[in-house]
C-alpha positions in Angstrom: 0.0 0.0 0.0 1.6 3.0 -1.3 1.8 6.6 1.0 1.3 8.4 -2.4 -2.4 8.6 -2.4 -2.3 9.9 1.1 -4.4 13.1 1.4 -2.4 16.3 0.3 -4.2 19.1 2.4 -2.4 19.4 5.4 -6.0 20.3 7.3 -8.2 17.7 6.6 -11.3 18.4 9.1 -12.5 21.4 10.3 -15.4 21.5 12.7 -16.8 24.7 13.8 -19.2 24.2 17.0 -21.7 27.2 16.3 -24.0 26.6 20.1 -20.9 27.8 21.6 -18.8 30.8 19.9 -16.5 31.1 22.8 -15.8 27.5 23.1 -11.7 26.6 23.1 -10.2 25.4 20.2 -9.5 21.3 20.2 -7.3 19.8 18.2 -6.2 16.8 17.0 -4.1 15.1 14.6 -4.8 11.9 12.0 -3.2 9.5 9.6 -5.7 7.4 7.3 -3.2 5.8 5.9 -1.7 3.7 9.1 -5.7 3.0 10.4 -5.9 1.3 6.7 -3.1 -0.4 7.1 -4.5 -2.1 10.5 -7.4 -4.1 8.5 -6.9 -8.0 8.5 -5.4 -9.3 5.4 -5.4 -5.4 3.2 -2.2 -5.4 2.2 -2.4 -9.2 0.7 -5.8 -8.3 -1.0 -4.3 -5.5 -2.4 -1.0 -7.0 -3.6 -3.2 -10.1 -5.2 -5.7 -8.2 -7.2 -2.8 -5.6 -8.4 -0.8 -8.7 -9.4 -3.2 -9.8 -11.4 -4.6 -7.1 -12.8 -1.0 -6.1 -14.2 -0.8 -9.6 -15.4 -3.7 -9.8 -17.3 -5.9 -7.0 -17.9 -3.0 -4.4 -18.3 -0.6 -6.8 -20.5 -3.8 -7.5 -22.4 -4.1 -3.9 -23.0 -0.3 -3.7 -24.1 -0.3 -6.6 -26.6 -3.7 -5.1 -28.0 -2.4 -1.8 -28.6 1.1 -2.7 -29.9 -0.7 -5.5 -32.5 -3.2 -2.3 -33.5 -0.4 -0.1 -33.4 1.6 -2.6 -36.2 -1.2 -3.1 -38.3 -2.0 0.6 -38.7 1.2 1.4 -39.4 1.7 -1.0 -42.0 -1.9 -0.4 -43.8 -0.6 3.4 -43.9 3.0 2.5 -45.2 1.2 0.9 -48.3 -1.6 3.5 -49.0 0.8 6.6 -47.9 0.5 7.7 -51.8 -3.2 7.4 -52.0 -3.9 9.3 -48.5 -0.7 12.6 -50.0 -4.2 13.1 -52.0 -6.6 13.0 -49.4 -5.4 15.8 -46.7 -8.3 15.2 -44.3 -7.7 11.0 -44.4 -4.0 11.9 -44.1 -4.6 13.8 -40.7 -6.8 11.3 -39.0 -4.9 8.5 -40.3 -1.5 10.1 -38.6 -3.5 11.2 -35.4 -4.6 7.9 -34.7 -1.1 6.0 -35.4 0.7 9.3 -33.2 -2.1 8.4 -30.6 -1.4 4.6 -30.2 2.7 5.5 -30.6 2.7 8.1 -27.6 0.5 5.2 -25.5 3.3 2.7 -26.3 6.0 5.4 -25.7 4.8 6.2 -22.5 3.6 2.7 -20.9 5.1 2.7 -18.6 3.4 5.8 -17.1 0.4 4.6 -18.2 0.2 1.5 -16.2 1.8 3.1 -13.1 -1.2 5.6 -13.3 -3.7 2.7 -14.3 -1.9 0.7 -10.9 -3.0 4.3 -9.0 -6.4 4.2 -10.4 -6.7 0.4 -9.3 -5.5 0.7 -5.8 -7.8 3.6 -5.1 -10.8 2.5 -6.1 -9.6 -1.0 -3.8 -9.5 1.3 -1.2 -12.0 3.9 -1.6 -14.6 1.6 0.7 -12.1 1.1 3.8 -11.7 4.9 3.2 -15.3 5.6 3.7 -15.4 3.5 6.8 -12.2 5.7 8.0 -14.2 8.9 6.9 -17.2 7.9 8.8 -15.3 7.0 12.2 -13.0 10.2 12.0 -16.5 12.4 11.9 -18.0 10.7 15.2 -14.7 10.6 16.6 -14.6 14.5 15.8 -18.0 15.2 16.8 -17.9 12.8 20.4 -14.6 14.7 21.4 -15.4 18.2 20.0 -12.7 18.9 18.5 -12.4 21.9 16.2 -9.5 21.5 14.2 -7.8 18.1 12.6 -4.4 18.0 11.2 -2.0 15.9 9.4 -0.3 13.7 11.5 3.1 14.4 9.3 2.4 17.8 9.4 3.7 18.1 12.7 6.6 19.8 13.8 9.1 17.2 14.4 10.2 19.2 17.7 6.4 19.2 18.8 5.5 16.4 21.4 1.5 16.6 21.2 -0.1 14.5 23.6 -1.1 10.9 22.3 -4.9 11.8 23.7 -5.3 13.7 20.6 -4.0 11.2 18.3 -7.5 10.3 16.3 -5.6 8.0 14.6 -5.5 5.7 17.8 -9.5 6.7 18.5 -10.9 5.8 14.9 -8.7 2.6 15.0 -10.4 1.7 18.4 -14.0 2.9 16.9 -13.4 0.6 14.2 -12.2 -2.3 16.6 -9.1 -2.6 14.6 -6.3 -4.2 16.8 -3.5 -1.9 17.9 -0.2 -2.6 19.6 -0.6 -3.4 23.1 2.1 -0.6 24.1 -0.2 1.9 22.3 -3.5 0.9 23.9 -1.4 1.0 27.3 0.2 4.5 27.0 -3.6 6.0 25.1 -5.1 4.5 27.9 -2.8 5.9 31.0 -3.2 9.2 29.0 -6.9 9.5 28.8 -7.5 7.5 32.1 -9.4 4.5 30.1 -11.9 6.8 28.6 -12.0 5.3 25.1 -12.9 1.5 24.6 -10.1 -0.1 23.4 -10.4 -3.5 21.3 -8.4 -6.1 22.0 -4.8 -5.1 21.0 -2.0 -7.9 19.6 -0.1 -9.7 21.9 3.4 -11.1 21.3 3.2 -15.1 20.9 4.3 -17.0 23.8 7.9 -18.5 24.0 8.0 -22.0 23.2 9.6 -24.1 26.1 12.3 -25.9 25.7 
């Protein structure tokens, strides 16, 4: 799962609470991207289906366009005289064999943005489920403002009870480290229902 298609606003949620105008500003900070990366078995989905969709449907694509791509070329090799008469025939005949050239030229790029296009719309429903969770989490807290988590200072030390990334993962009953369900709860004094978080395997005796 790539980081690319992380969001690129640094603010991604800003709540305004109008029943109180005086009310202090809250804020928080998020990462999508590590809450998707908690749900059983994503990244294996995701690496199966783009496998095979660069496999099959993509190299599909590739052999069709190169075999169209030969046998345009050679039908306008043998009837180049005839279309030096016909200016209009000559233009679309040259668009369409520049068109499937530049594709061919460029594959690469196209298949890395096809890959893009792929993994997105794979994700786009665990997205929605993050999307959903973050907005409760927002509205339950009140908090007022919601930032990138890697827009953070690096020499900032923000408390971890504002880390919505560990409150939507527990909303969602994803499992979490139990280090971080330990220090989120020490910080917030157990407020938030944690699920159960992953435990190391026990050492096999000897």
């Amino acid at each position: 799962m790539k980081k690319g298609f992380l969001f690129a606003a640094i603010l991604l949620v800003a709540v305004s609470f109008t029943n109180s105008a005086s009310a202090q500003t809250k804020i928080g900070y998020f990462d999508d991207q590590s809450v998707i990366s908690l749900f059983p078995g994503i990244q294996e989905k995701l690496d199966t289906i783009l496998r095979s969709y660069a496999q099959d449907t993509l190299q599909d694509e590739y052999n069709y366009t190169l075999k169209d791509y030969q046998v345009k070329d050679s039908i306008f090799k043998r009837d180049s005289a005839d279309l030096s008469k016909r200016p209009k025939a000559l233009e679309m005949a040259t668009t369409d064999l520049n068109k499937l050239k530049y594709k061919l030229i460029n594959w690469q790029q196209y298949q890395q943005q096809a890959m893009q296009q792929k993994e997105e719309g794979l994700l786009l429903p665990y997205r929605q489920r993050v999307a959903t969770a973050l907005s409760e989490v927002v509205a339950e807290n009140k908090y007022t403002l919601v930032l990138k988590a890697e827009s953070l200072s690096p020499y900032t030390q923000p408390s971890i009870a504002d880390n919505l990334t560990i409150r939507v993962a527990m909303k969602l009953k994803l499992n979490l480290p139990k280090e971080v369900v330990d220090a989120f709860k020490a910080a917030t004094g157990g407020a938030a229902a944690a699920p159960a978080a992953t435990k190391a395997a026990p050492a096999k005796k000897g």
